[in-house]
TIZA-844265 format. One line per field, with one value per residue (C-alpha): residue number from 1; y, x, z; residue in three letters. Coordinates in Angstrom, 3 decimals. Last residue first. Layout:
% TIZA-844265
resi	(NUM ...);
Y	(Y ...);
X	(X ...);
Z	(Z ...);
resn	(ALA ...);
END
This chain:
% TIZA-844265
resi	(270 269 268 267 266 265 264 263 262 261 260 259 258 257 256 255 254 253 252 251 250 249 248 247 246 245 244 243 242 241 240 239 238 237 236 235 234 233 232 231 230 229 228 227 226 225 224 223 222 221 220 219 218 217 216 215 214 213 212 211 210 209 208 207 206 205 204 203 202 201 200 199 198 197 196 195 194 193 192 191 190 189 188 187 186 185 184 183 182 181 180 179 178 177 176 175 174 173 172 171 170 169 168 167 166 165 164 163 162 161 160 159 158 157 156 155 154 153 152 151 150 149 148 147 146 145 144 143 142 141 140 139 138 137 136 135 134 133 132 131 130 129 128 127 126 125 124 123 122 121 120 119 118 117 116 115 114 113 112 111 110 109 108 107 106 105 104 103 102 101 100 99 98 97 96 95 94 93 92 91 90 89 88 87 86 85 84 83 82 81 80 79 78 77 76 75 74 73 72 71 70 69 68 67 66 65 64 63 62 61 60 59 58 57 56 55 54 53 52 51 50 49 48 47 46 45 44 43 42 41 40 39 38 37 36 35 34 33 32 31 30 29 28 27 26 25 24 23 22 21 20 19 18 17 16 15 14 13 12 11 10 9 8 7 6 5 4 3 2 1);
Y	(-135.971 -135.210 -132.058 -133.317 -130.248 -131.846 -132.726 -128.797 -127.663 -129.975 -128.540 -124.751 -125.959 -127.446 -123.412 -124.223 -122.540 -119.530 -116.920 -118.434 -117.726 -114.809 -117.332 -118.920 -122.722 -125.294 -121.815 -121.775 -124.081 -122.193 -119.183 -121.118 -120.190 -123.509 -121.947 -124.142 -123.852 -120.169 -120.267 -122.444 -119.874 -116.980 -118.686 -119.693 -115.983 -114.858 -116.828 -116.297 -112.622 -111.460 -108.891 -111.024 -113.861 -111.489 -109.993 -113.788 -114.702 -112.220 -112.830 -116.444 -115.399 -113.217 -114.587 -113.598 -109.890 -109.474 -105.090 -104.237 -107.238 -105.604 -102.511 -103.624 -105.282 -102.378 -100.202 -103.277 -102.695 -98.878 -98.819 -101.756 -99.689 -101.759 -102.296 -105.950 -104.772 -102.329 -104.651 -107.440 -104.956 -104.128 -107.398 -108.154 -105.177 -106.249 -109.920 -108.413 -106.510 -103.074 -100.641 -102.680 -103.273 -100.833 -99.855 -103.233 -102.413 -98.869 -100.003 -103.583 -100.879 -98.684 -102.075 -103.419 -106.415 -109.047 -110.817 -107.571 -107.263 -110.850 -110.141 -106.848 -108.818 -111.113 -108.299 -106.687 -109.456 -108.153 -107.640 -108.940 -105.116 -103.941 -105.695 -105.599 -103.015 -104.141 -107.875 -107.366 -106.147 -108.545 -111.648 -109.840 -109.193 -112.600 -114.069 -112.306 -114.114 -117.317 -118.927 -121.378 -120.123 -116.760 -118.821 -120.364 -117.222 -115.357 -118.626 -117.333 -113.903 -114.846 -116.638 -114.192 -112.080 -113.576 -112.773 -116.144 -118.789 -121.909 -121.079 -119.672 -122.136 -124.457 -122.457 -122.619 -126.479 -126.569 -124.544 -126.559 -129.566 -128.261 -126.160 -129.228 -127.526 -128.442 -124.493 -125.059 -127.829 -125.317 -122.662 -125.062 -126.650 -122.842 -121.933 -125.427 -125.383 -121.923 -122.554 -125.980 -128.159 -131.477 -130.528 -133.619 -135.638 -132.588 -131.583 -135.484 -134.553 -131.590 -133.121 -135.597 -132.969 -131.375 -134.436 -135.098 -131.493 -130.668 -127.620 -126.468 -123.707 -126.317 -128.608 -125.801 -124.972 -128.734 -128.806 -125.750 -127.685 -130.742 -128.491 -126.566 -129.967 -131.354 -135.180 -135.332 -132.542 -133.122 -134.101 -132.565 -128.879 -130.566 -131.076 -127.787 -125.718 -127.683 -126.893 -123.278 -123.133 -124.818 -122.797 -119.673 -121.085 -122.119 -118.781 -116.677 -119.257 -118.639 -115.234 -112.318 -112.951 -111.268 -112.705 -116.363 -116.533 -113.686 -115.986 -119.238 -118.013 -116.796 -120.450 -122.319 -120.216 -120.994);
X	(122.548 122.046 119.312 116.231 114.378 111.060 112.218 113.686 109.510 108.094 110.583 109.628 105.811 106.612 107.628 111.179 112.840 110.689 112.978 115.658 115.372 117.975 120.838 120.419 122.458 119.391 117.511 120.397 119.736 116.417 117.746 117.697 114.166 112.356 109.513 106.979 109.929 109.797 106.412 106.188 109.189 106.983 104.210 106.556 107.378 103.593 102.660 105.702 105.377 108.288 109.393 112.663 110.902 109.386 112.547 113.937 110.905 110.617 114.585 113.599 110.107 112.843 111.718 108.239 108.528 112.160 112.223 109.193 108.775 112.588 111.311 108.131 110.546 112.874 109.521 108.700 111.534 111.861 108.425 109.571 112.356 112.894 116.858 115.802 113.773 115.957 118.630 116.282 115.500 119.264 119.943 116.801 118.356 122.119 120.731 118.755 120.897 119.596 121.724 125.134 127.372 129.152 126.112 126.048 129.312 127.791 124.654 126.446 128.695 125.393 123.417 126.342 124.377 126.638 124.164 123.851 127.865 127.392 125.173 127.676 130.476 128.725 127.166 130.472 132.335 135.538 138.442 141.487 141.774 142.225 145.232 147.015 143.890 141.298 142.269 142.810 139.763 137.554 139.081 138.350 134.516 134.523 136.031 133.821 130.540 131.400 127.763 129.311 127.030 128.766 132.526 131.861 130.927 133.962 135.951 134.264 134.869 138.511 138.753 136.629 139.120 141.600 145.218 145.982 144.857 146.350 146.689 143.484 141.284 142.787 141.824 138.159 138.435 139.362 136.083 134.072 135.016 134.744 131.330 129.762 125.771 124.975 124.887 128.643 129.123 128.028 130.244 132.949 132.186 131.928 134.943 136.903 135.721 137.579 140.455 141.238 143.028 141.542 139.424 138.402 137.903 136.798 134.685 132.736 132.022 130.613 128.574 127.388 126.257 124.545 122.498 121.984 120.635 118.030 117.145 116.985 119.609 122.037 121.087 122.045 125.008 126.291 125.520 127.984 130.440 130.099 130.876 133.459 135.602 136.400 136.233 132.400 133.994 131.085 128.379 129.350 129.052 125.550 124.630 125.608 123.985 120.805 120.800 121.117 118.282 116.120 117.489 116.298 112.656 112.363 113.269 111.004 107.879 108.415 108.183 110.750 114.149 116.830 119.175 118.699 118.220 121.138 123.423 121.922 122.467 125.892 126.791 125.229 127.081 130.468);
Z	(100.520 96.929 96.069 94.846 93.904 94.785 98.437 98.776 98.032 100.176 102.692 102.234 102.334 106.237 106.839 108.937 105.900 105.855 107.780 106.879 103.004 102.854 104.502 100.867 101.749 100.425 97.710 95.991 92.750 93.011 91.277 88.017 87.960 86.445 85.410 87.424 90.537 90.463 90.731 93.835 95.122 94.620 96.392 99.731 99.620 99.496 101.971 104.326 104.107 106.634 104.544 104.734 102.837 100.507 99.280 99.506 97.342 94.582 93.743 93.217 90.956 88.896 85.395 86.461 85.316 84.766 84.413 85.621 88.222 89.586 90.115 92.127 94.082 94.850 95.392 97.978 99.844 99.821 101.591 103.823 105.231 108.529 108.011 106.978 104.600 103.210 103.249 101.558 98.847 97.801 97.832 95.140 93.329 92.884 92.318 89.576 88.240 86.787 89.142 87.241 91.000 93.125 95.054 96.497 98.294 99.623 101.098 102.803 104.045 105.462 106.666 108.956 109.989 109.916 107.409 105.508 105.244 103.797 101.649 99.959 99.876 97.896 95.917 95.109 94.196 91.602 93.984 92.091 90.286 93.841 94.310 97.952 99.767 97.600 98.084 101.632 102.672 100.305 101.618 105.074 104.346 103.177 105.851 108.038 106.382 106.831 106.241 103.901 101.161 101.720 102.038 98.803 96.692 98.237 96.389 93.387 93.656 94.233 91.266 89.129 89.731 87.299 88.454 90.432 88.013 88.911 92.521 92.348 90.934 93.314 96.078 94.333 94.092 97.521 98.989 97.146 98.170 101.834 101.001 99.997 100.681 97.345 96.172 97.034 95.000 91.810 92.996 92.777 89.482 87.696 89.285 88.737 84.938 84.213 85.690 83.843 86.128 84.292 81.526 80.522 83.943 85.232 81.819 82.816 86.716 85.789 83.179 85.835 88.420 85.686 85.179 88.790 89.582 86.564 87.679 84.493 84.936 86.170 83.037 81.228 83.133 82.916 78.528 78.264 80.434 78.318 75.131 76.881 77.762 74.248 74.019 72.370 69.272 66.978 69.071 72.091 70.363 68.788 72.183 73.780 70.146 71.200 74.779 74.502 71.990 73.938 77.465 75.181 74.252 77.291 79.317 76.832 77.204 80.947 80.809 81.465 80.014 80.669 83.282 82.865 78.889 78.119 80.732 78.713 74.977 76.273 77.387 74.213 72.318 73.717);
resn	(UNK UNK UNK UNK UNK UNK UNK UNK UNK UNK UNK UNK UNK UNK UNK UNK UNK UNK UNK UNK UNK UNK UNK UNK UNK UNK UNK UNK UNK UNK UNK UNK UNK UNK UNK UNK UNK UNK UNK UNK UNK UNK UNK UNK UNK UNK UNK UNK UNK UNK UNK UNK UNK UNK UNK UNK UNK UNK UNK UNK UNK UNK UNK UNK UNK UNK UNK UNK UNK UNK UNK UNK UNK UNK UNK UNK UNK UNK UNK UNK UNK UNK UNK UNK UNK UNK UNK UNK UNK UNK UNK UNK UNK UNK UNK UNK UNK UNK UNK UNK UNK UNK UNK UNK UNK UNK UNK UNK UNK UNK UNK UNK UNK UNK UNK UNK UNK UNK UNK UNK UNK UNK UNK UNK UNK UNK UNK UNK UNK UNK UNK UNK UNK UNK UNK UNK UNK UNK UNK UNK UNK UNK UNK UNK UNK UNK UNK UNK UNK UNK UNK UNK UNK UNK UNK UNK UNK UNK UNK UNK UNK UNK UNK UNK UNK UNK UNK UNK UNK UNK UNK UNK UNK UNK UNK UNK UNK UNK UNK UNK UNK UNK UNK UNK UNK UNK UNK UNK UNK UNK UNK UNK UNK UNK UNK UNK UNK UNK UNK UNK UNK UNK UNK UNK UNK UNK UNK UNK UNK UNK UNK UNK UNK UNK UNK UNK UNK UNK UNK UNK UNK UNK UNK UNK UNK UNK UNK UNK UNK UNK UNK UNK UNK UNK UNK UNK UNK UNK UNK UNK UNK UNK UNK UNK UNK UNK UNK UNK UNK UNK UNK UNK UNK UNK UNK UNK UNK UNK UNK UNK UNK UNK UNK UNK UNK UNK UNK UNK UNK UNK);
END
């Protein structure tokens, strides 16, 4: 369990790249020696999949994934964090059933239905989020926990001022909250607002939030300077890239020839 809060503290805090490897080192060691003394216990290979998530390393993650599964078997825990990784693989089907089983064994933990809102955004199906959302607030509002999904996908549909109010329900200092937050105004034609949202952001993440710096640049329409911040988030391993194949926020630079160098590099499976 270490290892995992040692990585969310790592991914969400830190604002160099010697502070994000120093933290993932740490996380990784406490993983392995977790694995090392209790090798048939799920957590400990689940602890050593985020990390290899969060380093971009694709295959290995994929593999420790694949190992708490076979461990774990219908844990509710494991089939979130395994479905919203298939999804950032583009295998929205698979995906999409290990979320519904999430639910069915875990119906009154939000973070089911936030994750299976999570697989419907990468998906592309943004009205069945907006409806998942509908419902859940009006049947069981304490089920409805996904503010900033709901909150992209009302952007996508273009309904700026509900998009406005659903991210407004999230922490002010997240980074996905903010980086959100700056695409809508960007995308609404604020670019002042936009770039003071960014500007935010580099105060409080600095490079850590190179992925965040390129969708707000992306939908800025600064291709240079989006296709840059991604370059750099790749040297630091941003953890943000793991997105970057189903991110409706990069379109406007995906057909950019240094967008696809950049997708060959990360290696995603076929």
């Amino acid at each position: 369990m270490k290892a995992i809060v040692v990585l969310i503290y790592t991914n969400r805090l830190s604002r160099s790249a010697d502070e994000l490897a120093r933290g993932r080192a740490e996380a990784l060691r406490n993983a392995r020696k977790a694995v090392e003394l209790a090798p048939d216990l799920p957590i400990g290979h689940g602890a050593l999949a985020e990390i290899y998530r969060s380093e971009l390393k694709i295959e290995a993650a994929a593999e420790q994934y694949r190992r708490v599964n076979q461990l774990a078997g219908g844990d509710p825990d494991e089939l979130r964090s395994y479905a919203a990784f298939q999804a950032a693989m583009g295998r929205t089907d698979e995906a999409l059933r290990l979320a519904d089983r999430a639910i069915s064994l875990d119906p009154l933990d939000p973070w089911s239905y936030g994750t299976r809102a999570l697989v419907l955004l990468a998906d592309r199906r943004y009205a069945e989020v907006v409806r998942s959302a509908e419902v859940l607030k009006r049947q069981s509002s304490n089920l409805y926990d996904f503010p900033v999904v709901l909150g992209d996908s009302l952007i996508m549909l273009g309904r700026f001022d509900e998009a406005r109010r659903a991210l407004a329900e999230e922490n002010p200092d997240d980074p996905i909250r903010l980086a959100s937050e700056a695409v809508l105004a960007a995308r609404a034609g604020d670019r002042a607002t936009a770039v003071a949202i960014k500007t935010k952001l580099e105060q409080l993440y600095g490079e850590a939030a190179s992925y965040q710096y390129a969708l707000i640049l992306a939908s800025l329409g600064e291709t240079d300077q989006a296709i840059a911040a991604l370059e750099r988030a790749w040297q630091i391993k941003d953890p943000g890239l793991l997105g970057m194949k189903i991110d409706s926020f990069l379109d406007p630079v995906r057909t950019d020839p240094r967008f696809a160098a950049l997708l060959d590099k990360m290696d995603f499976p076929t």
